[in-house]
Backbone as a printed PyTorch tensor [residue, N CA C, xyz], in Angstrom:
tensor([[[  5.3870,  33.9780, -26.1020],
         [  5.6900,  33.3230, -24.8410],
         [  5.3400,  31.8410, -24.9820]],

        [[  6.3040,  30.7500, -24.5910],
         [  5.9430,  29.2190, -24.2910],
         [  5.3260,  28.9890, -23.1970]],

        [[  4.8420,  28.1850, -23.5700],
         [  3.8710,  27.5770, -22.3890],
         [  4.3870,  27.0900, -21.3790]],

        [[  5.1350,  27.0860, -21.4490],
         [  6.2970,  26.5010, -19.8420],
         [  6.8080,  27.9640, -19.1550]],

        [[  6.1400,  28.9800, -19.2750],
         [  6.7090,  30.2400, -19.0680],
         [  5.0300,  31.1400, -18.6630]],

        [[  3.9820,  30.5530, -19.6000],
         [  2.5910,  31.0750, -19.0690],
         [  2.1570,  30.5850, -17.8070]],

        [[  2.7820,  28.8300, -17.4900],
         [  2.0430,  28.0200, -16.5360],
         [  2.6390,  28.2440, -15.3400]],

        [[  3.9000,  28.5340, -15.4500],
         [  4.6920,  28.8000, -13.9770],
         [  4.0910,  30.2640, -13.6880]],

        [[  3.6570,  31.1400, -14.5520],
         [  3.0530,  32.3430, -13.4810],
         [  1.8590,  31.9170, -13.2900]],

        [[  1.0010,  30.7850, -13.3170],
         [ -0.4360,  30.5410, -12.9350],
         [ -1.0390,  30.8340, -11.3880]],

        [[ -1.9800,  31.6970, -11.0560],
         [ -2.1430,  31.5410,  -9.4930],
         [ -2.7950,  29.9560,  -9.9830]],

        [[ -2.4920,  29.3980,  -7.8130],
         [ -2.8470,  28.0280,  -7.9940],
         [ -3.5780,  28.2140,  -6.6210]],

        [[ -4.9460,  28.0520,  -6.8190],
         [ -5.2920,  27.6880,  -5.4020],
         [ -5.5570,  26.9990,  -4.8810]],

        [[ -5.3780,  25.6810,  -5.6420],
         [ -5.4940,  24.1840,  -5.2050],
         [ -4.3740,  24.0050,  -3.8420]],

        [[ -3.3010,  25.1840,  -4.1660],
         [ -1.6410,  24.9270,  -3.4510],
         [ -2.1950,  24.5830,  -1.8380]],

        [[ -3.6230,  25.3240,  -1.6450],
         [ -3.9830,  25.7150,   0.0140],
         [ -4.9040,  24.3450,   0.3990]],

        [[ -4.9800,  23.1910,  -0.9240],
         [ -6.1840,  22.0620,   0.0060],
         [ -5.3030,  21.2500,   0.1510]],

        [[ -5.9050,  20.6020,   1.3660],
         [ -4.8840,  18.8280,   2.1040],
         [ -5.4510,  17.7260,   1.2050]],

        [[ -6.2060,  18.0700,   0.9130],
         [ -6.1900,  16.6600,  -0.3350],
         [ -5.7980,  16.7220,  -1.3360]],

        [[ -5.5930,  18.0310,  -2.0450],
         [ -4.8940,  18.1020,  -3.0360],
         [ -3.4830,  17.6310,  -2.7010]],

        [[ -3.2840,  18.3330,  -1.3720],
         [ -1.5290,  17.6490,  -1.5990],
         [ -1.4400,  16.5650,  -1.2090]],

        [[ -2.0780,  15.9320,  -0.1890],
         [ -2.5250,  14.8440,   0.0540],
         [ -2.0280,  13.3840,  -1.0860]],

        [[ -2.7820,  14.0890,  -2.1740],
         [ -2.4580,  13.4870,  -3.7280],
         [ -1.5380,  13.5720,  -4.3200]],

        [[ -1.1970,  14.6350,  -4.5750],
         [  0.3120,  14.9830,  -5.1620],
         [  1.2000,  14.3520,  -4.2320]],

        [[  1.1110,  14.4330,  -2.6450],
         [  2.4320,  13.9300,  -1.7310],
         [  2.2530,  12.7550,  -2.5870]],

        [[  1.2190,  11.3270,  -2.6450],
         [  1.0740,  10.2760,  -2.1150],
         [  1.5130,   9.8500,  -3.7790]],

        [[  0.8800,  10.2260,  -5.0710],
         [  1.6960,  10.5990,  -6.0410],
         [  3.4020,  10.1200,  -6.3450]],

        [[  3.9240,  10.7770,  -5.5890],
         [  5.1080,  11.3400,  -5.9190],
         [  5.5350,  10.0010,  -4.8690]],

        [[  5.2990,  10.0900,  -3.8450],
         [  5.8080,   8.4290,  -2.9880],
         [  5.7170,   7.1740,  -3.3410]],

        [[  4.0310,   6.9470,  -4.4520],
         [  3.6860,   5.5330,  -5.0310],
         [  4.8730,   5.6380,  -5.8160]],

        [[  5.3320,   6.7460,  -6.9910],
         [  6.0560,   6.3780,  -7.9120],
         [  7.5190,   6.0410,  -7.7150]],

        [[  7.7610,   6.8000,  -6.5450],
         [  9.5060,   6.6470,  -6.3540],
         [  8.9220,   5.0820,  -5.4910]],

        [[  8.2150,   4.3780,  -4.9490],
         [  7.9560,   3.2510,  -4.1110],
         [  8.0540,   2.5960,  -5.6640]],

        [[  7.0750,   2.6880,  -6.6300],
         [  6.9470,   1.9140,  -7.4980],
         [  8.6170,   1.5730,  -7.9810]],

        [[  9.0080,   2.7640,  -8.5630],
         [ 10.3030,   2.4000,  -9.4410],
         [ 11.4090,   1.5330,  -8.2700]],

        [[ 11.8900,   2.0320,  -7.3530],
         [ 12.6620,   0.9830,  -6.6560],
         [ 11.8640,  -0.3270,  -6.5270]],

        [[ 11.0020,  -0.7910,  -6.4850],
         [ 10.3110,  -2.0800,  -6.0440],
         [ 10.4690,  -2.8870,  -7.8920]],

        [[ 10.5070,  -2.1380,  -9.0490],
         [ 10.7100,  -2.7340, -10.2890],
         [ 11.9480,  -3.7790, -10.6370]],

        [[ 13.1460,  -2.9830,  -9.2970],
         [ 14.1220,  -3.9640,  -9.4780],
         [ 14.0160,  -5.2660,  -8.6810]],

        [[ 13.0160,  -5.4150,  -8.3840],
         [ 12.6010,  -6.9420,  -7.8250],
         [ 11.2420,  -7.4710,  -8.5410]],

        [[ 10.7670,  -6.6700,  -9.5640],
         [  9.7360,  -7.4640, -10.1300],
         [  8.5350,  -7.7000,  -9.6120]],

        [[  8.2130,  -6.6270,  -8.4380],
         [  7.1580,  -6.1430,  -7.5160],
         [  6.2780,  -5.1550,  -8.0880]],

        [[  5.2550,  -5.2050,  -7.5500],
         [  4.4790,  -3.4290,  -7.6340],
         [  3.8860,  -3.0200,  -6.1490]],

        [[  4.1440,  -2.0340,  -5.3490],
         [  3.5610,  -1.6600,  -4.2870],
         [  2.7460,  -2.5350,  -3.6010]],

        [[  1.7360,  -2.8510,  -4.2670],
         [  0.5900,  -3.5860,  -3.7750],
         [  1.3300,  -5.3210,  -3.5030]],

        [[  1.7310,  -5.9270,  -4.2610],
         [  2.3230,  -7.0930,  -3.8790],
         [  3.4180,  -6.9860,  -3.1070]],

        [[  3.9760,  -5.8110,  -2.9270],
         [  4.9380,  -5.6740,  -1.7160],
         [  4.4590,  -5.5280,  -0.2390]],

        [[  2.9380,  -5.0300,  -0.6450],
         [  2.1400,  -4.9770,   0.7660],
         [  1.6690,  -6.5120,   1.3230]],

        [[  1.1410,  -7.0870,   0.2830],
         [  0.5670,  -8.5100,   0.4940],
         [  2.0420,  -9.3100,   0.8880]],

        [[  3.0260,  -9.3960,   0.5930],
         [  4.1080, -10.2890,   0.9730],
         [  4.4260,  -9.7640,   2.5100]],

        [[  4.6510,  -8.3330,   2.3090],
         [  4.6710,  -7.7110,   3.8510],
         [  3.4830,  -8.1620,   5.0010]],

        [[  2.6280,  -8.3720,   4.8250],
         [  1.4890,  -9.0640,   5.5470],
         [  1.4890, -10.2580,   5.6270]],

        [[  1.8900, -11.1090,   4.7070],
         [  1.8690, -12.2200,   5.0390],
         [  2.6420, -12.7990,   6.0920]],

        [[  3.9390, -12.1300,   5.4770],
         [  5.3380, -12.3540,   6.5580],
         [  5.3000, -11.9470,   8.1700]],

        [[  4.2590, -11.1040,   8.2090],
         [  3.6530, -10.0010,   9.4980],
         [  2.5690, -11.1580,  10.4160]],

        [[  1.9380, -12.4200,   9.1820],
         [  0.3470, -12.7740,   9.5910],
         [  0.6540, -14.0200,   8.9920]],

        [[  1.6710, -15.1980,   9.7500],
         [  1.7470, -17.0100,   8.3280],
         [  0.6040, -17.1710,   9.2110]],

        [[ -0.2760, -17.8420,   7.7780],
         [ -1.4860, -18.6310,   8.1810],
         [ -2.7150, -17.5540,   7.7290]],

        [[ -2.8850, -16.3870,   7.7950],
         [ -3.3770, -15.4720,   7.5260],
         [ -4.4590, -15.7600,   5.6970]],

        [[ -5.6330, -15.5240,   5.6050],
         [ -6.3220, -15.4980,   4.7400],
         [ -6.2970, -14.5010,   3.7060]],

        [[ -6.7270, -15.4250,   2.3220],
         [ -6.6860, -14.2940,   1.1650],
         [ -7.5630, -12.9880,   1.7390]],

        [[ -9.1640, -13.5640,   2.4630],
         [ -9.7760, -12.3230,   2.6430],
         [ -9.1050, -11.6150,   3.7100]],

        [[ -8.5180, -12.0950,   4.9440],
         [ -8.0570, -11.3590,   5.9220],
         [ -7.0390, -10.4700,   5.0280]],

        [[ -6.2350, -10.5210,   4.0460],
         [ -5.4750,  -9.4990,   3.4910],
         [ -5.6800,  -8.3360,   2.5840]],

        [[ -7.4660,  -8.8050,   2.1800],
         [ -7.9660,  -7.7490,   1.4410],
         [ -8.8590,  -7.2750,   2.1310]],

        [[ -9.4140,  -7.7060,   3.8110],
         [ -9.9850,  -6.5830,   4.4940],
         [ -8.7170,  -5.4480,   5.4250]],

        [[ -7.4970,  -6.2510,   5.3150],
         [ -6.5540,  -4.7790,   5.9450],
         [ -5.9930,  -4.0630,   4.9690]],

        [[ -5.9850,  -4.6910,   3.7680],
         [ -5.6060,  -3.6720,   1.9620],
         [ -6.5630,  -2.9660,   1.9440]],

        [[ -7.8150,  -3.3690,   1.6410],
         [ -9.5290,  -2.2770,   1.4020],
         [ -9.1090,  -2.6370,  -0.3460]],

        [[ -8.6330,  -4.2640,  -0.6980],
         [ -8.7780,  -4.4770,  -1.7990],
         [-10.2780,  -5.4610,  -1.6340]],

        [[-11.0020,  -5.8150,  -2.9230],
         [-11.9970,  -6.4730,  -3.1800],
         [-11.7140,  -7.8310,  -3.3470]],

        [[-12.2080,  -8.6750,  -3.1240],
         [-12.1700,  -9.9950,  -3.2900],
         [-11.8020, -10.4370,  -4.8550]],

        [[-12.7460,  -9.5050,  -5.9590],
         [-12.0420,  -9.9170,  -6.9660],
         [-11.0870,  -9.5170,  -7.5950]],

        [[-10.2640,  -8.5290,  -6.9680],
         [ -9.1340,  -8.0200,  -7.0930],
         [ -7.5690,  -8.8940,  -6.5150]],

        [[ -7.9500,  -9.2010,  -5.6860],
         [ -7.5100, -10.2200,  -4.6470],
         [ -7.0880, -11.0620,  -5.3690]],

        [[ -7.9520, -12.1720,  -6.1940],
         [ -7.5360, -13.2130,  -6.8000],
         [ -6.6430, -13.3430,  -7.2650]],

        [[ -6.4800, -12.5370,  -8.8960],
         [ -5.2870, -12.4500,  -9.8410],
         [ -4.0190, -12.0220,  -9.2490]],

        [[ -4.2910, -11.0930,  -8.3080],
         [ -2.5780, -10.8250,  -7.4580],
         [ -2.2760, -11.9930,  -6.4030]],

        [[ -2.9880, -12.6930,  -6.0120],
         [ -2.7340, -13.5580,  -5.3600],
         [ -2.2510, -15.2320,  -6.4090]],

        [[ -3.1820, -15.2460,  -7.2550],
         [ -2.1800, -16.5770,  -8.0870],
         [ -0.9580, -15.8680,  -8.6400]],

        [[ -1.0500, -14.0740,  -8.9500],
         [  0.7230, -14.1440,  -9.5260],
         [  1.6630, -14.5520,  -8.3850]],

        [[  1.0460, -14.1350,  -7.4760],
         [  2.4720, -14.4770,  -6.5120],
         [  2.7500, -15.5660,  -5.9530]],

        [[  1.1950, -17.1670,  -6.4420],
         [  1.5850, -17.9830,  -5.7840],
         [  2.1040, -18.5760,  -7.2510]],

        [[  2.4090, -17.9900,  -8.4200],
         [  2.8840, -18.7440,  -9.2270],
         [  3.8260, -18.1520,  -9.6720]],

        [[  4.1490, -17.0710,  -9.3220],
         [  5.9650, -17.0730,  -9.0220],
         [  6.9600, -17.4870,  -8.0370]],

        [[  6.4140, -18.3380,  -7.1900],
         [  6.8590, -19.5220,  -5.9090],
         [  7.1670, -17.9680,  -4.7700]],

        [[  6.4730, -17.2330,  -4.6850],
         [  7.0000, -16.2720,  -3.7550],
         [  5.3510, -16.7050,  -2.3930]],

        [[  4.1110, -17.3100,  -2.7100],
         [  3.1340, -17.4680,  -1.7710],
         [  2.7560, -19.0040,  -1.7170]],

        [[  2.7700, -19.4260,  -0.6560],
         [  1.9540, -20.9930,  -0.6010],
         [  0.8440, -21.2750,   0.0340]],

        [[  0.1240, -21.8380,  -0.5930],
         [ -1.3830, -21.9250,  -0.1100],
         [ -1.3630, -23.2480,   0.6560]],

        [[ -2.0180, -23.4810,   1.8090],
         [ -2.7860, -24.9420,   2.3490],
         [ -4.0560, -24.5550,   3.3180]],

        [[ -5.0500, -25.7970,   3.1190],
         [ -6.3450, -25.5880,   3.3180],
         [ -5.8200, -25.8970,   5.0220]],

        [[ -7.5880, -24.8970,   5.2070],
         [ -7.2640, -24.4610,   7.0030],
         [ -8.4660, -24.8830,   7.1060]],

        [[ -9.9530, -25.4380,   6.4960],
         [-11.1730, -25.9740,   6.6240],
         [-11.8690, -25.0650,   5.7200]],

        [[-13.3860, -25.7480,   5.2090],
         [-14.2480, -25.0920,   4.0900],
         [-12.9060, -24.9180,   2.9080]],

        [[-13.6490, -23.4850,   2.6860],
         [-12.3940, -22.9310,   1.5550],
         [-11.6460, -22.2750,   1.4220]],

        [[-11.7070, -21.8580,   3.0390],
         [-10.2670, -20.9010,   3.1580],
         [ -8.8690, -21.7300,   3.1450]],

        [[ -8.2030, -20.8550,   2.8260],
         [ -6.7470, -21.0620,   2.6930],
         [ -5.5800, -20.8680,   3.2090]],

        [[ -4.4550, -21.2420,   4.1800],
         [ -3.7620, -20.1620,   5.0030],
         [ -2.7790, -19.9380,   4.0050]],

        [[ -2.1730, -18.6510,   3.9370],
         [ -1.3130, -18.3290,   3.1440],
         [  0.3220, -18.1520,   4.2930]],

        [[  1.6640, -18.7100,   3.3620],
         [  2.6750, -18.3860,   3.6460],
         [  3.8820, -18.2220,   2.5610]],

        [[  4.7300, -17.9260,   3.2970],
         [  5.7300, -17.2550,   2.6180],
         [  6.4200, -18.3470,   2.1780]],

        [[  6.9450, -18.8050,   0.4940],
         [  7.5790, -19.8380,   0.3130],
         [  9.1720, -19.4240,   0.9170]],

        [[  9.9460, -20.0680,   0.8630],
         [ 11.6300, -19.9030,   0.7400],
         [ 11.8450, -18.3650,   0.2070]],

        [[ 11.7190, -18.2540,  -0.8970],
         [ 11.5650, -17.7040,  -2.3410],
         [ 11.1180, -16.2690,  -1.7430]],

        [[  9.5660, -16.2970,  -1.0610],
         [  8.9280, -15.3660,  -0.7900],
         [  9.8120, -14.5510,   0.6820]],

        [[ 10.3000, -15.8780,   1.2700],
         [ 10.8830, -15.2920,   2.2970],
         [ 12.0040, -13.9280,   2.2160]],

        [[ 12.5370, -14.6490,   1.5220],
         [ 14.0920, -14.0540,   0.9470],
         [ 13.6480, -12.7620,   0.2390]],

        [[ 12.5380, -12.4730,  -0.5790],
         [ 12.0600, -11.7130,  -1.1330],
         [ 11.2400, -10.3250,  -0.4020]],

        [[ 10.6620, -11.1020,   0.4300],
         [ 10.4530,  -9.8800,   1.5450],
         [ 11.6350,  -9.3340,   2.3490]],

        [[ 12.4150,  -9.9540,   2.7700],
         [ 13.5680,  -9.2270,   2.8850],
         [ 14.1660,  -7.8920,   2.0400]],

        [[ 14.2280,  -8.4310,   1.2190],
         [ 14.4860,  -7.4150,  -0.0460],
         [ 13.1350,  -6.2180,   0.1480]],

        [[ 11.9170,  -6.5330,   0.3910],
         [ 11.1110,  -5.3200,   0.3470],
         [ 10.9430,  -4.7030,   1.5200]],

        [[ 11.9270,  -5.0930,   2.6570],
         [ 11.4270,  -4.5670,   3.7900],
         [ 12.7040,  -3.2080,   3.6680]],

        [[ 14.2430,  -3.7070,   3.0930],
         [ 15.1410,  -3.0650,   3.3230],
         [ 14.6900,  -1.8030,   1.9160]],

        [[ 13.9350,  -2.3170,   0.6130],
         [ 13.3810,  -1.3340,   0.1560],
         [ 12.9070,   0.0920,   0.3420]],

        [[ 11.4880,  -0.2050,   1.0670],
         [ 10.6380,   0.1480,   1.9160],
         [ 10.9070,   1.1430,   2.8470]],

        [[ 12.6690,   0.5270,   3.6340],
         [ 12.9550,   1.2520,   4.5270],
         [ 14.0110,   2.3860,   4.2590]],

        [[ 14.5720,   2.4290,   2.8420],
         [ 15.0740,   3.1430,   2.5560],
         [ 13.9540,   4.1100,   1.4850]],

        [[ 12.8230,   3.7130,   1.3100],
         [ 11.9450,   4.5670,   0.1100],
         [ 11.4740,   5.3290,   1.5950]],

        [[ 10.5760,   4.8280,   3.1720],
         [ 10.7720,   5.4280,   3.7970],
         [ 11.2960,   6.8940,   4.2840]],

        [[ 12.8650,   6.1820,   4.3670],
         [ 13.7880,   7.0460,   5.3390],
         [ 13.9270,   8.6050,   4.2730]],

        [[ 13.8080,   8.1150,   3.0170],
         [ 14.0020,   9.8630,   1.7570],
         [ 12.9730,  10.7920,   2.0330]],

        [[ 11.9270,  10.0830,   2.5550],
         [ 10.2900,  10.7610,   3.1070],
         [ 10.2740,  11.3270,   4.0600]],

        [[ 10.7270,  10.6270,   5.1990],
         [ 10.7560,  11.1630,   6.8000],
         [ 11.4430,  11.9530,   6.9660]],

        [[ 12.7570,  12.1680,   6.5730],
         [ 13.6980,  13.1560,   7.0860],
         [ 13.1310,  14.2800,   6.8230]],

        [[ 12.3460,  14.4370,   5.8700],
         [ 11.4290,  15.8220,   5.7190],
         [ 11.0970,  16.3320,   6.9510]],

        [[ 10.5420,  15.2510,   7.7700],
         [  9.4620,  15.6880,   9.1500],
         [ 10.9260,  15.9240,  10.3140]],

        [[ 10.5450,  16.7090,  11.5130],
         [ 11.2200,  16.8680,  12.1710],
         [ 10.8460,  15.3780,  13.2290]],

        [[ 11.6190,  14.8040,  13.9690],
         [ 11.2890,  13.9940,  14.4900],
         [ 10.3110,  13.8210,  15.4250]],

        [[ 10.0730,  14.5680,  16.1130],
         [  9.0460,  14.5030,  17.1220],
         [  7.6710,  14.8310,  16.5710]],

        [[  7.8850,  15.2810,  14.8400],
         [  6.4180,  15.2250,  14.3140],
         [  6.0450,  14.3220,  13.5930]],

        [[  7.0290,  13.1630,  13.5550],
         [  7.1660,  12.1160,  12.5290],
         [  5.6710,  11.4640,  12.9260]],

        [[  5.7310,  10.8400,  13.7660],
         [  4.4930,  10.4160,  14.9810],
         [  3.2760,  10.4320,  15.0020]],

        [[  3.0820,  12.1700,  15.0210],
         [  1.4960,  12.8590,  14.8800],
         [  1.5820,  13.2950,  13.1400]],

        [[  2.1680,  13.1170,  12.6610],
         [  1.7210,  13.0620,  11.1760],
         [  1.2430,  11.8980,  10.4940]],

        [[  1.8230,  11.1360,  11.5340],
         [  1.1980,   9.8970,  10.2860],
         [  0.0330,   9.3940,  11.4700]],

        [[ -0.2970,   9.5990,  13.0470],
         [ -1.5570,   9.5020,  13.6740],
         [ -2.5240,  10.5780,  12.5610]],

        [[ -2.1860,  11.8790,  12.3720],
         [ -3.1980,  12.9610,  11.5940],
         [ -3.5210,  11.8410,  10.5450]],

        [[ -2.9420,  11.2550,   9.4960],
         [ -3.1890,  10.4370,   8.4020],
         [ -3.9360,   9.4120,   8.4890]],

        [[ -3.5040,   8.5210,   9.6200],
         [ -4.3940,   7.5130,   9.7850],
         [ -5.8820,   8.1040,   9.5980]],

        [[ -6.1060,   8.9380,  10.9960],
         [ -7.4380,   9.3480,  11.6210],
         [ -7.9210,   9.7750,  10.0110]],

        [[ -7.6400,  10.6430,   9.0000],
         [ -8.1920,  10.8200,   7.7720],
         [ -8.5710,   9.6490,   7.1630]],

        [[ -7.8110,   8.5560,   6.8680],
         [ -7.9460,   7.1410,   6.3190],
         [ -9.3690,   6.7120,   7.3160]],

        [[ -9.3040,   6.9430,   8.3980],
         [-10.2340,   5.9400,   8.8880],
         [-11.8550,   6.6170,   8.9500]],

        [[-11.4360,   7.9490,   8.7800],
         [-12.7300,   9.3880,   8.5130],
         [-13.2120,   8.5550,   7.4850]],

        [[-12.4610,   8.3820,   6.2530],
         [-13.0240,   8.1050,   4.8550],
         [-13.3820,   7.1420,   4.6150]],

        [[-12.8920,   5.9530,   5.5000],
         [-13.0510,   4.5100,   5.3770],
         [-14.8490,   4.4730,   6.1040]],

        [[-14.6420,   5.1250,   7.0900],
         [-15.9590,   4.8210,   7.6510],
         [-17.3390,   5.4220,   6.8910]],

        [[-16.8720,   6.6300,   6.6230],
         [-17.7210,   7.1530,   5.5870],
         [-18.5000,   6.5600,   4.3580]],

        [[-17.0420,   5.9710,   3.7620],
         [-17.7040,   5.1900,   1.9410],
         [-17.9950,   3.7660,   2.8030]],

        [[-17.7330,   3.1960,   3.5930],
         [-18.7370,   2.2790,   4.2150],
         [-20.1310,   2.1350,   4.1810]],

        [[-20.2090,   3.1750,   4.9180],
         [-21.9260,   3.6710,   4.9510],
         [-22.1830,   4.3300,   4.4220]],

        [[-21.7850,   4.9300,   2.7370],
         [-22.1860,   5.3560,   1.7970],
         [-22.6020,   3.7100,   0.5420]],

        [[-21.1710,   2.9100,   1.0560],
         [-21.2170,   1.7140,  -0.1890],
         [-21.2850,   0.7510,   1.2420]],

        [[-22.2910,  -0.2410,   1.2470],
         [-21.6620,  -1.3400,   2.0250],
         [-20.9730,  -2.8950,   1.8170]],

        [[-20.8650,  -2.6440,   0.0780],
         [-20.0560,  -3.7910,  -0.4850],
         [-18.4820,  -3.7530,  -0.1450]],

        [[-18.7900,  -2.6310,   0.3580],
         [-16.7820,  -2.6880,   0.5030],
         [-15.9700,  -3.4150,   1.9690]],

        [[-15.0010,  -3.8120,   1.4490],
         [-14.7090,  -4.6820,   2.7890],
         [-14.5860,  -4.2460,   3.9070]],

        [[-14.8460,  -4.7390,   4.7520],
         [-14.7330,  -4.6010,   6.3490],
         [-13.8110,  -4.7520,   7.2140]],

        [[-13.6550,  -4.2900,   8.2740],
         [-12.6000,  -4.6410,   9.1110],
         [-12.7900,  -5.8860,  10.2800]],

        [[-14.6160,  -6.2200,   9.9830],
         [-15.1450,  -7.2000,  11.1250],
         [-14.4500,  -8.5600,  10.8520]]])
């Protein structure tokens, strides 16, 4: 017998936890998000930061990595790629913050990730019946914000929402 023939009769009882699928759903969405976003030379995460910006002109490097729950030094390097692919522009707002906006470039470009987005979206949702579209992704949040509050006050280096 091949092994592609032992593994499909495997009991699985992972099949019954929400975080397991949780993972596997979210899995299977980064990657089909990832591969359409390749034909613009994006990755998820810089599709989020352009999406925010465009959402927030004037808006701070940190204000975008306390609504990501990225780190400050994570922050950096994705933030000069995108201000040095003319898609982000920086000007000082006092001290050393910075307001960030969308160049020309960036503009036009979020466009492109919104109609992305909304078609990587729409292959997802139709799953849900409509009237549960709603309270599935309220159920999700409330988990996100269970966990957020949690590794908070487990870690308190991690960013904040204050």
């Amino acid at each position: 017998m091949d092994i592609d023939a032992r593994t499909s009769k495997l009991s699985d009882p992972l099949e019954t936890l929400l975080g397991y699928q949780l993972r596997r759903a979210s899995n299977v969405m980064m990657t089909d998000l990832g591969s359409r976003l390749q034909a613009i030379e994006l990755r998820p995460v810089e599709a989020s930061i352009l999406t925010l910006i465009d959402a927030n002109p004037g808006c701070t490097q940190s204000d975008l990595g306390r609504s990501l729950g990225i780190q400050r030094a994570n922050m950096v390097p994705l933030m000069v790629g995108l201000t040095k692919a003319g898609l982000v522009d920086r000007a000082p707002v006092g001290g050393r913050s910075q307001a960030l906006r969308l160049t020309r470039t960036g503009m036009e470009r979020v466009e492109t990730v919104h109609a992305i987005i909304g078609a990587h979206e729409a292959r997802f949702l139709r799953l849900f019946a409509p009237e549960l579209r709603e309270a599935a992704l309220e159920v999700l949040r409330s988990i996100r914000q269970e966990g957020e509050g949690a590794s908070r006050q487990d870690n308190p280096e991690l960013p904040t929402d204050d």
